[in-house]
C-alpha positions in Angstrom: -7.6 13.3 -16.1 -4.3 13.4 -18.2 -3.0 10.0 -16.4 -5.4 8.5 -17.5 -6.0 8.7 -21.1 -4.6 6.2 -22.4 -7.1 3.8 -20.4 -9.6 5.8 -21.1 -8.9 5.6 -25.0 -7.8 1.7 -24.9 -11.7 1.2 -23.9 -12.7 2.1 -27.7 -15.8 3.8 -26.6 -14.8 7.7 -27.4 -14.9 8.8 -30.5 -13.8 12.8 -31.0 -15.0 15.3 -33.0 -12.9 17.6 -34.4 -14.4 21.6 -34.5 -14.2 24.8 -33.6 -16.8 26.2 -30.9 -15.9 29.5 -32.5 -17.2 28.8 -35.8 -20.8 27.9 -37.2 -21.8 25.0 -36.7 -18.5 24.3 -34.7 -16.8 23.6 -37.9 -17.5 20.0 -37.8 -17.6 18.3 -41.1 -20.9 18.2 -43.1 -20.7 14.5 -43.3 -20.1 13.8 -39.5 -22.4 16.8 -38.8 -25.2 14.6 -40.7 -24.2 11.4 -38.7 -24.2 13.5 -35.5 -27.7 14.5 -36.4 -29.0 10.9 -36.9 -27.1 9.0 -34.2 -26.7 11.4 -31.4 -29.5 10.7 -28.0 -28.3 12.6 -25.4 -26.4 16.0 -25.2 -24.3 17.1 -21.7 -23.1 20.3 -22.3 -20.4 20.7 -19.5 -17.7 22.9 -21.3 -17.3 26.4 -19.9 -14.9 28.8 -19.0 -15.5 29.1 -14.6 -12.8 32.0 -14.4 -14.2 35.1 -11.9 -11.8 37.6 -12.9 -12.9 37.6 -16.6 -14.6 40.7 -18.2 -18.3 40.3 -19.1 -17.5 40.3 -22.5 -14.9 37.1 -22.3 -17.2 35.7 -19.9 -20.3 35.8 -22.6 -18.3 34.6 -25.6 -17.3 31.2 -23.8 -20.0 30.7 -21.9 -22.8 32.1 -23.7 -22.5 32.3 -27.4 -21.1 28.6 -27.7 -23.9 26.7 -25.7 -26.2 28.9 -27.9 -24.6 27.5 -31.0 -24.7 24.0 -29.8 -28.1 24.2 -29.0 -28.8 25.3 -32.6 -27.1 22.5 -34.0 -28.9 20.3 -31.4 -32.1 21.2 -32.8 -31.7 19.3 -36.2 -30.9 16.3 -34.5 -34.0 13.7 -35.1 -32.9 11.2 -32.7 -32.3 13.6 -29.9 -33.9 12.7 -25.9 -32.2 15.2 -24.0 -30.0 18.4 -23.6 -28.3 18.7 -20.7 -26.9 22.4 -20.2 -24.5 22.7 -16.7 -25.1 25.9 -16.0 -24.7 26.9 -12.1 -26.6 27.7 -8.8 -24.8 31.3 -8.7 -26.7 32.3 -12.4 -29.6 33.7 -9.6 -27.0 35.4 -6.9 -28.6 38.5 -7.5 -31.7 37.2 -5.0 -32.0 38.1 -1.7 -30.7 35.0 1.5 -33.4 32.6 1.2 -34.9 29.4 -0.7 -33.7 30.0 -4.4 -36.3 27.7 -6.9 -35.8 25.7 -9.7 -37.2 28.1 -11.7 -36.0 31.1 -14.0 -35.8 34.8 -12.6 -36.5 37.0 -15.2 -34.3 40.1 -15.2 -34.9 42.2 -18.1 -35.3 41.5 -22.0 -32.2 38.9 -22.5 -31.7 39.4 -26.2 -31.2 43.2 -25.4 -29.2 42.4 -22.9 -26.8 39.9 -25.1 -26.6 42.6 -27.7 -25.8 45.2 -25.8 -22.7 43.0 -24.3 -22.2 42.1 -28.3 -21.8 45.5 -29.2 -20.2 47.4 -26.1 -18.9 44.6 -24.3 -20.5 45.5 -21.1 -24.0 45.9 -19.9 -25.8 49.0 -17.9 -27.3 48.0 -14.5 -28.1 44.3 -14.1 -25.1 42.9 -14.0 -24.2 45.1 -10.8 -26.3 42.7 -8.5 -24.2 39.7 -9.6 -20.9 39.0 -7.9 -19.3 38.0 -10.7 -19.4 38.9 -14.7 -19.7 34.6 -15.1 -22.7 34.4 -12.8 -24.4 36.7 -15.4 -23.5 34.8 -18.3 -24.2 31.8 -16.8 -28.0 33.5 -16.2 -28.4 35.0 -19.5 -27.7 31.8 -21.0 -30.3 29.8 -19.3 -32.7 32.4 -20.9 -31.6 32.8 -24.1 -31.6 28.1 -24.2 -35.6 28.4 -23.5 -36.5 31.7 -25.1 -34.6 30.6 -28.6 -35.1 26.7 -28.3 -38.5 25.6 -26.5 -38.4 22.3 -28.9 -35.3 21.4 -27.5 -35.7 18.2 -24.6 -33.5 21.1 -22.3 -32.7 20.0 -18.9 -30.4 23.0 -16.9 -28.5 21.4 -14.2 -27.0 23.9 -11.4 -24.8 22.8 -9.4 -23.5 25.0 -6.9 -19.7 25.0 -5.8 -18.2 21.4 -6.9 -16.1 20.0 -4.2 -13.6 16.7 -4.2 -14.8 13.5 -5.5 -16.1 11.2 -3.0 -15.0 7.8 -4.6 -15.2 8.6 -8.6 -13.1 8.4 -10.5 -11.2 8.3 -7.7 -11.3 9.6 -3.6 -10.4 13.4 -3.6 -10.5 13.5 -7.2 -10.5 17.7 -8.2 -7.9 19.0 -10.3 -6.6 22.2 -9.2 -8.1 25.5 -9.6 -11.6 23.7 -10.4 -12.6 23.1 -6.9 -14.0 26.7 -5.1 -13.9 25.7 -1.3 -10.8 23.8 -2.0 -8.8 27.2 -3.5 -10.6 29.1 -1.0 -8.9 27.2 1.8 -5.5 26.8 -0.2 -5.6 30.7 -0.2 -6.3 31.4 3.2 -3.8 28.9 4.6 -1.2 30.3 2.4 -1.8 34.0 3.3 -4.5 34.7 5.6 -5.8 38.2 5.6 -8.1 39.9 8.5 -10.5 37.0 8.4 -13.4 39.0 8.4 -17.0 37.7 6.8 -19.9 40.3 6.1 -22.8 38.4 7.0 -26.3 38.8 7.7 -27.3 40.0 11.1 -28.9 35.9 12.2 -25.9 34.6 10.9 -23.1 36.3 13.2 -21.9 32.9 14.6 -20.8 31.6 10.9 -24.1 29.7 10.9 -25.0 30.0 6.9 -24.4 27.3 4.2 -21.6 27.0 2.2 -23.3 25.6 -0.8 -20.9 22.1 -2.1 -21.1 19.2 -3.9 -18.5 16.7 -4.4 -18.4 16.3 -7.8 -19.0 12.6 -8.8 -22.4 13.1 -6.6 -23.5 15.4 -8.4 -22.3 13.8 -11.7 -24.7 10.9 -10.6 -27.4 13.2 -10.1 -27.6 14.3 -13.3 -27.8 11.0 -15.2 -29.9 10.3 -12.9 -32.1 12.8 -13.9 -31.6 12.2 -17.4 -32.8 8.7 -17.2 -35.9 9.9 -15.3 -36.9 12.3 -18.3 -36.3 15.7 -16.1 -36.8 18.7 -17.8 -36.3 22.3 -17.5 -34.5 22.9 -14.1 -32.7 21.5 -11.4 -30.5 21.8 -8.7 -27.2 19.6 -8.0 -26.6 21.7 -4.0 -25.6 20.5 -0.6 -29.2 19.6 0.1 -28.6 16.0 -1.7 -25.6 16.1 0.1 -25.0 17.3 3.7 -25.2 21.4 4.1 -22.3 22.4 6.2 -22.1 25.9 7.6 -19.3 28.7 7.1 -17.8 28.2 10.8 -17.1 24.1 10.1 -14.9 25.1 6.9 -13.1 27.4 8.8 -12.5 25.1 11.9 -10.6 22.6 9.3 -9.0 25.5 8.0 -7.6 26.2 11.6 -7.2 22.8 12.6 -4.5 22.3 10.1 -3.0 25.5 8.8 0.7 25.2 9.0 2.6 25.9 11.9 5.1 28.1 9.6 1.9 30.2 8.7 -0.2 32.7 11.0 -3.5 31.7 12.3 -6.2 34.1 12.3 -9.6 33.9 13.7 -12.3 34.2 11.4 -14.8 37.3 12.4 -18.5 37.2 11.4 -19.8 41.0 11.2 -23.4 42.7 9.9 -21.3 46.0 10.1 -20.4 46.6 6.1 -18.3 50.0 7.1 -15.7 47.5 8.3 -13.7 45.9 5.5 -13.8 42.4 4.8 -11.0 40.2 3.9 -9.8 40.0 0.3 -10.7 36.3 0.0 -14.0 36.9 1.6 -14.3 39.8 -0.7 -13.7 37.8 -3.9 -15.7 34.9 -2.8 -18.5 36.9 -2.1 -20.6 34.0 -2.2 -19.0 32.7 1.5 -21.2 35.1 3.3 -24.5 34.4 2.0 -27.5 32.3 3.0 -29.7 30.6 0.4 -30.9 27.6 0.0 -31.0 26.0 -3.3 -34.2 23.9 -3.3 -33.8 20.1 -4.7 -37.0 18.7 -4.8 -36.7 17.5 -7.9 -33.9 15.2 -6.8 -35.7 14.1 -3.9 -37.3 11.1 -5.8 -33.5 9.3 -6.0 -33.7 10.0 -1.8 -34.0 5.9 -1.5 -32.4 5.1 -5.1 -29.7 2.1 -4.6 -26.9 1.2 -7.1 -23.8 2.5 -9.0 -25.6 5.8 -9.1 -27.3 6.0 -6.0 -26.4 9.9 -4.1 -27.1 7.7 -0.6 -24.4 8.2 1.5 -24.6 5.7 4.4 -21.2 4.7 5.1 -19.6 8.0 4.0 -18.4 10.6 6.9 -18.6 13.8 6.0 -17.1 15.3 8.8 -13.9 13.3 8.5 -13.7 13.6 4.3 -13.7 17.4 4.7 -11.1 17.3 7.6 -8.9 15.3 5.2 -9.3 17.4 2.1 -8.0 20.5 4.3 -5.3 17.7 5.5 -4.2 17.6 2.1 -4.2 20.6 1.3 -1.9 22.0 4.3 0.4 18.9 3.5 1.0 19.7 0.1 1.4 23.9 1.3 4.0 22.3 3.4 5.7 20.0 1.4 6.2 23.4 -1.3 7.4 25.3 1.5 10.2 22.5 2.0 10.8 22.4 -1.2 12.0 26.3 -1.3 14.0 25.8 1.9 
C-alpha cells in the first residue's frame, strides 16, 4: 500500500524490526529479541515468495527455511497465544478432484525430503504430482511447523487463490501480480491462446470451482479465527464466500475483452492428447475440481460486525463483472497510450 504509508505510520501504532530473515535468529538485536520474547501475543506469518516459475530450491529457501526460523524464535516467546502461518490451499494439489480436509496429507519423510532439496536442490519423485515447485514448499512447510514445533499455539491458514478486496482497505484493492484470477484474465485478454481447458470427464461444460477469495474476507477470517482459539488447520476458500465455476470467469472474460483484441471461445475437453492453452497449462489449477472444506469457519456463518464474512448486500455477480471491467479498461487505456 505505498500511498498510504504515511497514514499508516502517522497512526503510531507500528513499530519495525530491523533483521535479516536470512540470518539466525533474523539478525534482530539481542535486546529487542528479549523484548520480542516477553511482549509479543500473537504471530501472523504472511511473508512469502508466491512466484510459480521459481526452482524448488528458491522456492524452499523463501518459503520454507524462513517460517522454520521464525517458528524457532517463536518458541522462546513466554507470552505467546498464537502462530498464525499463511500457507495455501494448493500445499495438497497433489490429491485427486474432490473434498480436500483440513488436515495434513503425509507424503513421505519431510526432513529427508528438506535435506535432499538442501543438498541437491531438487527432490526425486514427490514433487512431480504438484503443479508447481511453491505448492511443495508451501506443503513441506506445514509438516516440518508441527513435526519440529508441537508446543507452538500453530494455527495454518490456507487460503486458496486471493482475489480483489471487497471493501478493505479499499473496493478492488489487489496490487498487481498478487491476484491469480485477476493475471489470469489480464493474460488471456491480452493474448488469448486456443482456449482450451483439460478437464475432468463431468465437468465438460466448465462446471468446476475456481477456488477465490477476496482478500479482506479472508483477512477477516483469520482473526477471526485467532480470537476463537483455532488451532492446527483451516481453510480461507470460496465456500465462506460464493464458489463460482470455470465457465462464469470466462463469460466476463468475453463479455469485456477489447474490441482491438481476438475473442476466442473457451473449449472444455477430457481428451489430454489435445494440447491445452499455455495459460491453462500454467494455471493448471483452472481445470480442477476440489472442494476445500471450511467447517471450521462455519461457526462465524451468523457472526455480525467489522469482521463479519456475511455478505448480504454484496453482489457477487456484478463485483466480478467489474473487476474484468477494469481490467479490459486499463488493457485499453495501454493500448492508447502506444498509439
Amino acid at each position: 500500500m505505498p500511498f498510504q504509508i504515511d497514514p499508516i505510520l502517522a497512526t503510531e501504532k507500528i513499530q519495525f524490526v530491523v533483521g535479516d530473515i536470512t540470518k539466525r535468529d533474523y539478525g534482530i538485536d539481542p535486546s529487542v529479541l528479549s523484548e520480542m520474547a516477553r511482549c509479543v501475543t500473537l504471530i501472523i506469518h504472511s511473508a512469502g515468495n508466491i512466484s510459480l516459475t521459481d526452482s524448488l530450491g528458491k522456492s524452499v529457501y523463501d518459503n520454507c527455511i524462513p517460517a522454520l526460523e521464525l517458528a524457532q524464535m517463536a518458541s522462546k516467546f513466554t507470552g505467546l497465544s498464537r502462530f498464525v502461518h499463511i500457507s495455501t490451499a494448493y500445499a495438497n494439489s497433489f490429491l485427486p478432484d474432490g473434498v480436500v480436509e483440513e488436515k495434513i496429507y503425509e507424503m513421505g519423510d519431510a526432513e529427508s525430503q528438506l535435506a535432499e532439496i538442501l543438498d541437491k536442490g531438487s527432490i526425486s519423485d514427490e514433487i512431480m504430482n504438484f503443479p508447481w515447485p511453491y505448492a511443495f514448499a508451501k506443503h513441506l512447510t506445514e509438516r516440518l511447523l508441527l513435526s519440529r514445533h508441537p508446543e507452538l499455539p500453530l494455527l495454518i491458514v490456507r487460503p486458496t487463490n486471493l482475489g480483489p478486496a471487497i471493501s478493505q482497505p479499499y473496493p478492488f484493492y489487489g496490487p498487481p501480480g498478487s491476484c491469480p484470477v485477476s493475471t489470469y484474465i489480464r493474460t488471456y485478454m491480452e493474448a488469448p491462446d486456443s482456449g482450451v481447458v483439460h478437464v475432468s470427464p463431468h465437468n465438460l461444460t466448465g462446471s468446476n470451482i475456481v477456488d477465490e477469495i477476496p482478500v479482506d474476507l479472508a483477512a477477516n477470517l483469520i482473526l477471526l479465527h485467532v480470537m476463537h482459539g483455532s488451532a492446527h488447520i483451516v481453510h480461507a476458500s470460496a465456500q465462506s464466500y460464493t464458489p463460482r465455476r470455470l465457465s462464469q470467469f470466462h463469460d466476463d472474460i468475453r463479455r469485456h475483452i477489447p474490441w482491438v483484441l481476438p475473442a476466442v471461445p473457451f473449449r472444455y475437453l477430457s481428451n489430454k492428447r489435445i494440447e491445452q492453452g499455455r495459460y491453462a497449462q500454467f494455471w493448471v489449477v483452472m481445470g480442477r475440481d476440489w472442494i476445500f472444506s471450511n467447517d471450521a469457519s462455519k461457526v462465524f456463518a451468523g457472526l455480525g460486525g467489522p469482521l463479519s464474512i456475511v455478505l448480504e448486500s454484496h453482489d457477487v455477480a456484478r463485483f466480478m463483472d467489474r473487476r474484468a471491467k477494469i481490467i479490459a479498461e486499463d488493457i485499453m487505456s495501454n493500448y492508447r497510450s502506444k498509439l
